[in-house]
C-alpha positions as CSV (number, residue, x, y, z in Angstrom):
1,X,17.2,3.4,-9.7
2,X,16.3,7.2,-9.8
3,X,19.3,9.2,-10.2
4,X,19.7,11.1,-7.1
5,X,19.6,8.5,-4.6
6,X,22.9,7.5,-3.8
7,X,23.1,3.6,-2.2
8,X,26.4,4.7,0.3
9,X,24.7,7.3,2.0
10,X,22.8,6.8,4.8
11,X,18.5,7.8,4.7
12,X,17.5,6.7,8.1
13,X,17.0,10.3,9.0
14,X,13.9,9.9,6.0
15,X,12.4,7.1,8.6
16,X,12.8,9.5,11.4
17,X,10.7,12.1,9.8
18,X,8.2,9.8,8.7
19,X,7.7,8.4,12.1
20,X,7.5,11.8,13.3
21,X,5.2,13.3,10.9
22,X,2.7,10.4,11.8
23,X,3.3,10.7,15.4
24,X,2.3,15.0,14.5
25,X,-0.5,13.8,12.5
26,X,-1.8,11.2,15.4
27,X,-1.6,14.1,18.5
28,X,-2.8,16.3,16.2
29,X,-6.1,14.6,15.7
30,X,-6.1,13.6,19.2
31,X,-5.6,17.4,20.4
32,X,-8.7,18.2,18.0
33,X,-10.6,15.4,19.4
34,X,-10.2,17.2,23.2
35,X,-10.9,20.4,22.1
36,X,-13.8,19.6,20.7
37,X,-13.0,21.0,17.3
38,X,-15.3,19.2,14.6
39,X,-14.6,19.4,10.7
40,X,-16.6,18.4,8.2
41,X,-16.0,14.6,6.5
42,X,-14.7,15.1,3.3
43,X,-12.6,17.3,4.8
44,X,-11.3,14.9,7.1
45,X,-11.4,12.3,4.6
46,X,-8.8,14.5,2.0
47,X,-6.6,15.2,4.3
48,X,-6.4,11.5,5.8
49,X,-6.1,10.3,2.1
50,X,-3.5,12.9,0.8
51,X,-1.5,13.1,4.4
52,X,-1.1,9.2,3.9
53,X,0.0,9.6,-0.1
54,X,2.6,12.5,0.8
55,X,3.9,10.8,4.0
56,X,4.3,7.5,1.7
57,X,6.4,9.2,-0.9
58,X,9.6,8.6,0.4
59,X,9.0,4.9,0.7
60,X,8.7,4.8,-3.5
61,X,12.2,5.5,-3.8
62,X,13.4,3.1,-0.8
63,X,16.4,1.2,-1.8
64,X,15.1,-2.0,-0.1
65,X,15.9,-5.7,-0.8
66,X,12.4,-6.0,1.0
67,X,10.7,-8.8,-1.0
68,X,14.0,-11.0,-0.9
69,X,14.6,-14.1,-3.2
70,X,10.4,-15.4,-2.8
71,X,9.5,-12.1,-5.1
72,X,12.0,-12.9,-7.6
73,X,11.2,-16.3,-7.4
74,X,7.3,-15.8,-8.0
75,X,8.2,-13.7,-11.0
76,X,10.2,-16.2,-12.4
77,X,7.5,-18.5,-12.4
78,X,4.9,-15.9,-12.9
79,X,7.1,-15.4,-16.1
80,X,6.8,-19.2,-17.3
81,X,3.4,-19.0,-17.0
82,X,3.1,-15.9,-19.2
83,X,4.8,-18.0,-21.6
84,X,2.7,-21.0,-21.6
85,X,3.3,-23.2,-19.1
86,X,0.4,-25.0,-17.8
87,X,1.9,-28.0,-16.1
88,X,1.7,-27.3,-12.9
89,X,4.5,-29.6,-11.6
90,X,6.9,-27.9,-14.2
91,X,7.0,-24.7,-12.7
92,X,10.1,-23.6,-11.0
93,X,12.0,-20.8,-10.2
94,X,16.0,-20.9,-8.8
95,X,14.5,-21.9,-5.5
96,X,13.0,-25.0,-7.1
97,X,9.4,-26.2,-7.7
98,X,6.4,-24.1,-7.1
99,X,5.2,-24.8,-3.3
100,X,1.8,-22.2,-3.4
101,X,-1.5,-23.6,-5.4
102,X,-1.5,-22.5,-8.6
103,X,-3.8,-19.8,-8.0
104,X,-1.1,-17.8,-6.4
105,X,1.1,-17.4,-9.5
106,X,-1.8,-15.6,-11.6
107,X,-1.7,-12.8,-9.0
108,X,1.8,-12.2,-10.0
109,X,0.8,-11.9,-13.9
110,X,0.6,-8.3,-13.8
111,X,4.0,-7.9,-11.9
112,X,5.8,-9.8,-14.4
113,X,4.0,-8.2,-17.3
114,X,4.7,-4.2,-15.9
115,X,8.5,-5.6,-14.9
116,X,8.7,-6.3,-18.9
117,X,7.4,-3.0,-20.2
118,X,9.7,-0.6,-17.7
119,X,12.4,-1.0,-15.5
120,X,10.4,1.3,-12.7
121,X,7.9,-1.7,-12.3
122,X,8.9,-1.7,-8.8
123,X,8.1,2.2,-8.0
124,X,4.8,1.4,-9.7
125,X,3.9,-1.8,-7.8
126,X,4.9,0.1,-4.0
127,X,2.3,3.7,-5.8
128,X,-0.2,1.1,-6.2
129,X,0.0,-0.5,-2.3
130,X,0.1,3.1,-1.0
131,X,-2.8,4.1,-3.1
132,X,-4.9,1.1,-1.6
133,X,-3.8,1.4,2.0
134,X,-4.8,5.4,1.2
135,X,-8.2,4.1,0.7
136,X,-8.6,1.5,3.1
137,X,-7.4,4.3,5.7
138,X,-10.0,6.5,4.1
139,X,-12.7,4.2,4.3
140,X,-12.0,3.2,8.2
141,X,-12.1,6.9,8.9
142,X,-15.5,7.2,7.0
143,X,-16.7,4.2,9.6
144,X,-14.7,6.1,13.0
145,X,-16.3,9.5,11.8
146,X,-20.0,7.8,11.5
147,X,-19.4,5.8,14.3
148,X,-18.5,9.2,16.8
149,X,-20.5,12.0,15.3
150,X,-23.8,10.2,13.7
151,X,-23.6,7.1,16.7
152,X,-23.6,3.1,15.8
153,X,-27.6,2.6,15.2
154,X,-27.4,5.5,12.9
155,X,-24.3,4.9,10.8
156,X,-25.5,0.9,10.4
157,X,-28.4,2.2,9.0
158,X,-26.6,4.8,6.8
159,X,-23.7,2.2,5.6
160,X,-26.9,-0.1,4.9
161,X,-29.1,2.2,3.0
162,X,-25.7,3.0,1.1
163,X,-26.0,7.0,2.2
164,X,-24.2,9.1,4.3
């Protein structure tokens, strides 16, 4: 736990500002929209990507208990897996036997293998969602911005022919 985060007091006043920043963020492109003011696409497409990384930041350092006894439990038996266990109907964790095909454990390999190398696994793990939801974002905004200023013919053909 980063040291100058202190568990007693009380953050909620982070959330506000979050939900305020994206409520700014939303008018503002709204207000751009009616005033007809047109930027370019990459430059729409930084600031939707870094906006969406710096408003996210708070979130890394969120004392949560947000995955609950399932995410232990998964790396518990992501972690006898790692070890060598193959039978299936071995697999347990303190909630008892494994319940998801086995498929479901291997995504939870790379979990179990950053919580052994650092004790920030977790900080890691919620960089890495954000990073992705950045880019997803980014890459519906790329589709909205073809769709409004190039029109749907055009940008199939563009998202087709792999330019744009």
């Amino acid at each position: 736990m980063p040291k100058f985060i202190d568990p007693s007091e009380d953050y909620s006043w982070v959330q506000d500002l979050l939900t305020n920043s994206n409520s700014f963020l939303l008018g503002a492109g709204l207000l751009m929209k009616v005033l007809r003011v047109r930027l370019q696409q990459k430059t729409v497409l930084v600031i939707v990507f870094f906006s969406s990384i710096i408003l996210s930041l708070p979130y890394v350092f969120d004392i949560t208990f947000r995955y609950g006894v399932d995410y232990v439990a998964y790396i518990q038996q992501a972690g006898a897996v790692y070890n060598g266990e193959r039978d299936y109907t071995r697999l347990s964790s303190h909630l008892g036997p494994c319940y998801y095909p086995a498929g479901h454990i291997w995504h939870y390999l790379p979990a179990f293998w950053l919580h052994l190398q650092t004790q920030h696994a977790e900080q890691i793990i919620k960089v890495g969602h954000f990073v992705i939801y950045a880019v997803t974002l980014m890459l519906a905004t790329h589709l909205a911005y073809l769709y409004e200023y190039v029109g749907p013919k055009m940008a199939e053909l563009q998202k087709s022919c792999g330019s744009a």
